[in-house]
C-alpha positions in Angstrom: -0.5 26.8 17.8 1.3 29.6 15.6 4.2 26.6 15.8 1.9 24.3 13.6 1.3 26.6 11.1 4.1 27.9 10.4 5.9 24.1 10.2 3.0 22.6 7.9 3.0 25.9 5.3 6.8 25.0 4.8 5.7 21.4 4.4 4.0 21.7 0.8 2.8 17.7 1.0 1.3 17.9 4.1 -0.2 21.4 2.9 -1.2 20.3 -0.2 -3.2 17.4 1.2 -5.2 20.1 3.2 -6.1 22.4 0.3 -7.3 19.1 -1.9 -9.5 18.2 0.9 -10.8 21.7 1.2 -11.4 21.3 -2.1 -14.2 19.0 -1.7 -16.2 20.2 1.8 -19.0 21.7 1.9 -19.1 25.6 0.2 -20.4 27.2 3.3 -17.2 25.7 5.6 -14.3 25.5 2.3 -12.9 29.2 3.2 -12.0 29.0 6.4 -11.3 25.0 6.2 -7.5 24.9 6.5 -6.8 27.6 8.8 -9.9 25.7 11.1 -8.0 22.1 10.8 -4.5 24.1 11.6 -6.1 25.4 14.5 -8.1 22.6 15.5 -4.6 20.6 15.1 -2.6 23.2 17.6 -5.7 22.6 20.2 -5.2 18.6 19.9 -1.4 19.0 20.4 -2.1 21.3 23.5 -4.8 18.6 24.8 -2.1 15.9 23.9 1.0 17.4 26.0 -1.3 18.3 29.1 -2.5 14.5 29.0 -6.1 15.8 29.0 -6.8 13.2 26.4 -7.9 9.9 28.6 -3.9 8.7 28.5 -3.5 9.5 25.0 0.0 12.2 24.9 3.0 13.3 22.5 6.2 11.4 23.1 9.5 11.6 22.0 11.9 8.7 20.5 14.5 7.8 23.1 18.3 8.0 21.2 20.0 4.4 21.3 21.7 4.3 18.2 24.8 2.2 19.6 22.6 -0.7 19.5 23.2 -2.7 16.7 20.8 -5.4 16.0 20.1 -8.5 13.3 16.4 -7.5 11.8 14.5 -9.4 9.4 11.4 -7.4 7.4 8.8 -9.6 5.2 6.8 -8.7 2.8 4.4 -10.6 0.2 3.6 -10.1 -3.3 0.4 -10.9 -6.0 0.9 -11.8 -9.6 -1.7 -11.1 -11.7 -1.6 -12.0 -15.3 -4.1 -9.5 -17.5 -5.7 -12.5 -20.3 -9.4 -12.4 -20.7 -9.4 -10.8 -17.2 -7.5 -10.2 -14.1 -6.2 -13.1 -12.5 -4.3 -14.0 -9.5 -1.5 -16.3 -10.6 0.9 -16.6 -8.3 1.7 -14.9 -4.6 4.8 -15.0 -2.4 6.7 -14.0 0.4 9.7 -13.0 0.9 12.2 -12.6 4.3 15.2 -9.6 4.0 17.5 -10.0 6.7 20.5 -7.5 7.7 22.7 -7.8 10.6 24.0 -4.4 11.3 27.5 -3.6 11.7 28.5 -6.8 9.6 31.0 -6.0 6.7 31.0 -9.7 4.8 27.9 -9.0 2.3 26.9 -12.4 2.8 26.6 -12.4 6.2 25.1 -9.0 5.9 22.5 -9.5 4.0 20.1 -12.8 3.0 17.0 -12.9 1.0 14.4 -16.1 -0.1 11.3 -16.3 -1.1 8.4 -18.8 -1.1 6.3 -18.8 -3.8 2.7 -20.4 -4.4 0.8 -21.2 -7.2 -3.0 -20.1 -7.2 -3.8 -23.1 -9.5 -2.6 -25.7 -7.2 -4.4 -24.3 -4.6 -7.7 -27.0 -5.1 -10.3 -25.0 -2.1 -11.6 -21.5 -1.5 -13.4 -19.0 -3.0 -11.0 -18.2 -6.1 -13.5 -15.6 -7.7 -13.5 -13.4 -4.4 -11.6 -10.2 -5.3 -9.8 -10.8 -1.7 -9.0 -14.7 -2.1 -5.4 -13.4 -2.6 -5.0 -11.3 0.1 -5.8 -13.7 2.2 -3.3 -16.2 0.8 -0.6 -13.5 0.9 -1.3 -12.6 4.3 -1.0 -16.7 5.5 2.5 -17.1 3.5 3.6 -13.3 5.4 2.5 -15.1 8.8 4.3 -18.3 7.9 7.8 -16.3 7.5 7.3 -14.9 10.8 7.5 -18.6 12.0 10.2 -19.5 9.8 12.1 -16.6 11.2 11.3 -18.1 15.0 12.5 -21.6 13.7 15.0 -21.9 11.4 18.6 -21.6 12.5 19.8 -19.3 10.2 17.6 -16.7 11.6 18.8 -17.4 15.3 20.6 -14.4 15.3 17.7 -12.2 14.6 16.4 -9.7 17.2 13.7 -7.9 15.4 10.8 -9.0 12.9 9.1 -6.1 10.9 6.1 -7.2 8.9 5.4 -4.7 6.2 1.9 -3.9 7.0 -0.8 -4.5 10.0 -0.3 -7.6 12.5 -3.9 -7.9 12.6 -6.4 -7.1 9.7 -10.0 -6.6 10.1 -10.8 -10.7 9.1 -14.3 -10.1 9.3 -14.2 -9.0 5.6 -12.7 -12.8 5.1 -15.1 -14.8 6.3 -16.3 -16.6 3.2 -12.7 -17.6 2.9 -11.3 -21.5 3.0 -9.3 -23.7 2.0 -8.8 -27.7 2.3 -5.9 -29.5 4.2 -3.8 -29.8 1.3 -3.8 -26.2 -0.1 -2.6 -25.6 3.8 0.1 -28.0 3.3 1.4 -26.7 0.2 0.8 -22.4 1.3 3.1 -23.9 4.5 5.4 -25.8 2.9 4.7 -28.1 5.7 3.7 -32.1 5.3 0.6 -31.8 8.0 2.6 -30.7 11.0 1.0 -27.2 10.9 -2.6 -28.1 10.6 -2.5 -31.1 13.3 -1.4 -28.5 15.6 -4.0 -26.1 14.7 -6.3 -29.0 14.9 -5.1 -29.5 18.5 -5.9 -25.7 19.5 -9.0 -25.9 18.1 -9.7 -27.7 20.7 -9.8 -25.0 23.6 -11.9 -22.4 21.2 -15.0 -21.6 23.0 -16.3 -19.6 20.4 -18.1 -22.3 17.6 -20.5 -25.6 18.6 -18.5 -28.9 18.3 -20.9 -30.2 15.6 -20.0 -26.9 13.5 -16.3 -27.6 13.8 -17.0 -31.2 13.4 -18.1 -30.8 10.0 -15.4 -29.2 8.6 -13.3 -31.0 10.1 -14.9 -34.2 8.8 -14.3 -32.6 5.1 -11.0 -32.1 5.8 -11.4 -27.7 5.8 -10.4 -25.0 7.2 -11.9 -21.5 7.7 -9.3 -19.1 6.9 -9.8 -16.8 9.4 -9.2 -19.4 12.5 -6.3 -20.4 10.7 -5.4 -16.7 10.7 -6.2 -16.3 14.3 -3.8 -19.4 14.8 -0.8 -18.5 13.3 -0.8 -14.7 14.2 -1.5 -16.1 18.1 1.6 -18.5 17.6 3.4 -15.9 16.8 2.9 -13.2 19.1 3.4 -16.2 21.5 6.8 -17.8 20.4 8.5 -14.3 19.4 9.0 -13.3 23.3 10.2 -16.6 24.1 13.0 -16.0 21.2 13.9 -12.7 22.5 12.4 -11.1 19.5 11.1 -7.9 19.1 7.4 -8.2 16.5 6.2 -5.2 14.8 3.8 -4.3 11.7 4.3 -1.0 10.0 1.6 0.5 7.6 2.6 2.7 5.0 -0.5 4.1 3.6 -2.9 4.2 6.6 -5.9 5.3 5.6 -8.0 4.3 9.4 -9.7 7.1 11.0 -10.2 5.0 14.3 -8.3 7.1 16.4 -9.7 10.8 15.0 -13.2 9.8 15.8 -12.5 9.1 19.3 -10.6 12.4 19.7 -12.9 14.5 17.7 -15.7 13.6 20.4 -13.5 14.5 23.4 -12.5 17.9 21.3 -16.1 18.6 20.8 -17.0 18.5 24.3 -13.8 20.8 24.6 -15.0 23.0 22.0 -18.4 22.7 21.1 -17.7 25.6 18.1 -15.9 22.9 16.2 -19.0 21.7 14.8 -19.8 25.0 13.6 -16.6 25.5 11.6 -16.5 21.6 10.6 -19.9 21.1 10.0 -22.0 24.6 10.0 -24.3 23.7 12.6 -24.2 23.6 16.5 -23.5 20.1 18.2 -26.1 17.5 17.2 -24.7 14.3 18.8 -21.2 14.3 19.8 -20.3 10.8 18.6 -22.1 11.3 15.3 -21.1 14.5 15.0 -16.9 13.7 15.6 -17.5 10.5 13.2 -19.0 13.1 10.3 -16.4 15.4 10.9 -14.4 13.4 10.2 -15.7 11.9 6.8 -16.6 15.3 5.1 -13.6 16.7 5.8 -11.8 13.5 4.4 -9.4 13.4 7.6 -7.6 9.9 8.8 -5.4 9.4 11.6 -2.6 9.2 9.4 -2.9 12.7 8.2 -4.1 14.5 11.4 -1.1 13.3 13.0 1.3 14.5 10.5 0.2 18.0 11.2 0.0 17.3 15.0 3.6 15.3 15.1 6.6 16.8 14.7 9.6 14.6 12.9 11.0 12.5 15.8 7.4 12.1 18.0 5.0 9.4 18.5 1.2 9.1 19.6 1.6 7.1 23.3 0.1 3.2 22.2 -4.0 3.1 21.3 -5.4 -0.2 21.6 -7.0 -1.0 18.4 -10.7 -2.0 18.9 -12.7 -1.7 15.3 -10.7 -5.0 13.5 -12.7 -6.9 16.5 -16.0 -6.0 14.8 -18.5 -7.3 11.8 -18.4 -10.9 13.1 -22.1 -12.5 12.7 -23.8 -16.0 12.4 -21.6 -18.8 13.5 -18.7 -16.4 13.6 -20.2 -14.3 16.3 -18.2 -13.6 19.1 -14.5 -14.7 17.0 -12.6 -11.8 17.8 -12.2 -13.0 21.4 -9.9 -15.3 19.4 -7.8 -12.7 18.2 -4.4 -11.2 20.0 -4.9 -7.7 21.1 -3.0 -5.6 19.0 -2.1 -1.7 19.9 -0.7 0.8 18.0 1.1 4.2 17.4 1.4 6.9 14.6 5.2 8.3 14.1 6.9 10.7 12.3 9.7 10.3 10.9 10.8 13.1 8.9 9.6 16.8 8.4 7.3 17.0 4.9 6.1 13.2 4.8 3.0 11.4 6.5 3.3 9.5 9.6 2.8 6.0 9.3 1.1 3.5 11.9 3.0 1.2 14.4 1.7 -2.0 15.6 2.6 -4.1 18.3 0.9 -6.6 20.1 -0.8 -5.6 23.2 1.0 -7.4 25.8 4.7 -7.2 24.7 7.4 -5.8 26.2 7.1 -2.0 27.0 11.0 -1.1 26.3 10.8 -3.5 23.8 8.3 -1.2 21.6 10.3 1.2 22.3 13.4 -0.4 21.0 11.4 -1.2 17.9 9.5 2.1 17.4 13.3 3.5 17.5 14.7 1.2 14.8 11.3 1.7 12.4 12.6 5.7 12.5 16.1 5.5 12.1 15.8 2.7 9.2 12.9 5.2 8.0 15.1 8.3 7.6 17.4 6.1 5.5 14.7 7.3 2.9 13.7 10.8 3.7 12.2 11.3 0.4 9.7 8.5 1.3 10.3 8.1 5.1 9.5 4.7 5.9 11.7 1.7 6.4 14.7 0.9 3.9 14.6 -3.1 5.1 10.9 -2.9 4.2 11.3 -1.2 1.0 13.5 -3.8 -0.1 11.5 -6.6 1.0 8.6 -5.2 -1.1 10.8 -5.2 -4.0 12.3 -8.6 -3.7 8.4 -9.9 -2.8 6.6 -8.8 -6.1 6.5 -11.0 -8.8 8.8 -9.7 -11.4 6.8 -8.6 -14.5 8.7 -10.8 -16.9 7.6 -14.1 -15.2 3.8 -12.7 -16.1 4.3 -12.0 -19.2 5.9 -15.5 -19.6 2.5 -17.0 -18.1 0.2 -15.4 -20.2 2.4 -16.1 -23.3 1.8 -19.4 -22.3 -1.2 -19.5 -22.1 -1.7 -18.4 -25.7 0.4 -20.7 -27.4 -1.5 -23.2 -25.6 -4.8 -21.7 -27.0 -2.8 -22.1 -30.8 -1.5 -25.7 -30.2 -5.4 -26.4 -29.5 -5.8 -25.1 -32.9 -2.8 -26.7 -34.4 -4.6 -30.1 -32.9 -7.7 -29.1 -33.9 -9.4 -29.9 -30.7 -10.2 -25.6 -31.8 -11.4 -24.7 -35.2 -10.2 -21.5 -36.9 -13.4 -19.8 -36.3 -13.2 -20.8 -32.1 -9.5 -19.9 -32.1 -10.6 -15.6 -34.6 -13.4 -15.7 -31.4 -11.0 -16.5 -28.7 -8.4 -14.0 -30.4 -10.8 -11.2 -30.9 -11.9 -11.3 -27.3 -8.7 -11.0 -25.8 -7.2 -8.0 -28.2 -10.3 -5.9 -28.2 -11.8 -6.8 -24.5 -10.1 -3.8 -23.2 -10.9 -0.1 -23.2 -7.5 0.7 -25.0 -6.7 4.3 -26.1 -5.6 3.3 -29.5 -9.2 2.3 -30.3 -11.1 5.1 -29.4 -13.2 6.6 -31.7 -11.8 9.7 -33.6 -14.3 12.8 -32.8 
């Protein structure tokens, strides 16, 4: 326990993230806050290495850095253009491969992209803050198949998607799109949606006459379309010999904490006194509230807990089944089972979460889990993988094509005027609006 301390006081991020939090508890438990979670941190790791935990233990990477391996990491990036108002433009993805050990650059090293424009996108719910996201997260899923298909990718051992495998889609329900729009985020002419059509075909989960109607209108939910690429996937990727993995950089879930806090209470029953200021109420509330005044997640628990090198044993993820209602009820029994892992990395730096899905190959995670660390401590500043980094770079729509757009857009507003289909008085309005719309610091108010 006196181990802990002393590492995350010569950690200053990790410590620093304690003291803000103590910063906002509740008076009556701020004194004593970080020298409680430090010591409710040594008692988890002691829980942890004795197993007591209902399977859940500390292990330690496995060195195998002879291995050299081809890896491809993808990535997708949202364009917004700033006019009258925020607006999604354009969104693409983008595949980084690197074949280790390969001197030739251009063997080394390949990049593309696939860009897609939000305006010729004709379905969907385009004034949904998330319509996007879920259009960035289809093109990320259709580079994982263009990495299991295309033969220029045949040599590739290992897919890292830069964030989750599975999000939680019930916040996507509202979401769709027509036939075409899948045709043109694909890049596909129809071959993609027949065969999604075909598996719709063994789904259990909706009435025929629900399905039929949107399939009658020539629709698609987005979330089954989801379901069906991330299952093809996780299906297709063993088959290739290929190793799939999603790494999150900025976890912010607090699944896992809950469900230890509860088993620590029952350990401990004086935690709630130190956490909370009162004796045990309810265990399961009481671990959940825990955890939200004291503003913990896993990702940050298992910083202090891990040291650089370490990983949680695999936690089956269970909450991005959930919030599924009305004709959606019962959908996440469509969904691959995904489990994951926190790891560290390097000393001073969060841990960041692992995911695999359920079923894969056991030294195969561990294959992977190794090669998300080593390519992390090429960046020990920011410990998380260099493939990834790039791909997030090469992925984001460069600011200079936005800028482009919305000067675009502009002159088109003056040829209007120009043509006069927009008087001089329409065009000053138009104008106005979009220069003094914003809250900008150069026209506040003198005091």
């Amino acid at each position: 326990m006196s181990d802990i301390r002393d590492r995350v006081r010569s950690e200053p991020d990790i410590f620093l993230r304690l003291t803000q939090n103590s910063m906002a508890v509740a008076k009556s438990i701020r004194e004593n806050f970080v020298e409680n979670t430090l010591e409710l941190a040594g008692k988890l790791r002691e829980n942890l290495e004795s197993n007591s935990l209902d399977g859940l233990t500390i292990k330690k990477l496995a060195n195998n850095q002879n291995r050299r391996i081809t890896a491809s990491f993808i990535d997708g990036g949202v364009g917004e253009a700033d006019i009258f108002f925020r607006v999604p433009l354009i969104v693409r993805g983008g595949i980084f491969r690197i074949k280790e050990g390969e001197r030739d650059l251009e063997k080394r090293e390949t990049f593309e992209f696939f860009p897609v424009l939000i305006g010729d996108l004709e379905g969907g719910e385009k004034f949904g803050n998330d319509y996007s996201s879920v259009i960035r997260i289809i093109i990320e899923l259709c580079s994982i198949l263009r990495v299991l298909h295309d033969s220029k990718y045949q040599d590739v051992n290992l897919i890292m998607l830069h964030g989750p495998l599975l999000y939680r889609l019930s916040a996507y329900t509202d979401h769709w799109f027509f036939e075409n729009d899948i045709d043109i985020m694909t890049q596909t002419s129809g071959e993609l949606v027949q065969e999604f059509r075909e598996d719709c075909k063994s789904c259990t989960v909706y009435k025929d006459s629900w399905c039929g109607i949107w399939k009658e209108q020539k629709k698609v939910r987005a979330n089954c379309f989801i379901s069906f690429l991330l299952n093809k996937a996780i299906k297709e990727s063993p088959a290739k010999n290929i190793d799939l993995v999603g790494v999150v950089e900025r976890a912010s879930a607090t699944e896992i904490s809950r469900d230890i806090f509860e088993k620590m209470l029952h350990l401990d029953a004086d935690l709630s006194i130190k956490f909370l200021g009162r004796s045990v109420d309810n265990y399961s509330n009481d671990a959940e509230k825990i955890v939200k005044s004291a503003n913990f997640t896993d990702s940050l628990i298992f910083s202090i807990v891990l040291n650089a090198g370490e990983y949680l044993s695999f936690y089956a993820a269970k909450e991005r089944y959930s919030g599924f209602s009305g004709p959606l009820e019962g959908f996440g029994k469509r969904l691959p089972r995904v489990s994951y892992t926190y790891l560290k990395s390097v000393d001073n730096t969060m841990s960041i979460r692992v995911e695999f899905p359920k079923d894969s190959d056991k030294d195969g995670q561990k294959d992977a889990l190794l090669k998300v660390y080593e390519y992390s401590r090429l960046l020990p500043n920011y410990a998380f993988p260099v493939g990834l980094d790039i791909a997030d770079k090469f992925a984001k729509v460069p600011g200079w094509l936005l800028e482009a757009y919305r000067k675009y857009i502009m002159f088109n507003f003056g040829r209007l005027a120009l043509d006069k289909e927009l008087d001089q008085q329409e065009l000053q309005k138009i104008l106005m609006f979009y220069y003094l719309h914003q809250r900008d610091f150069m026209l506040r108010p003198k005091s």
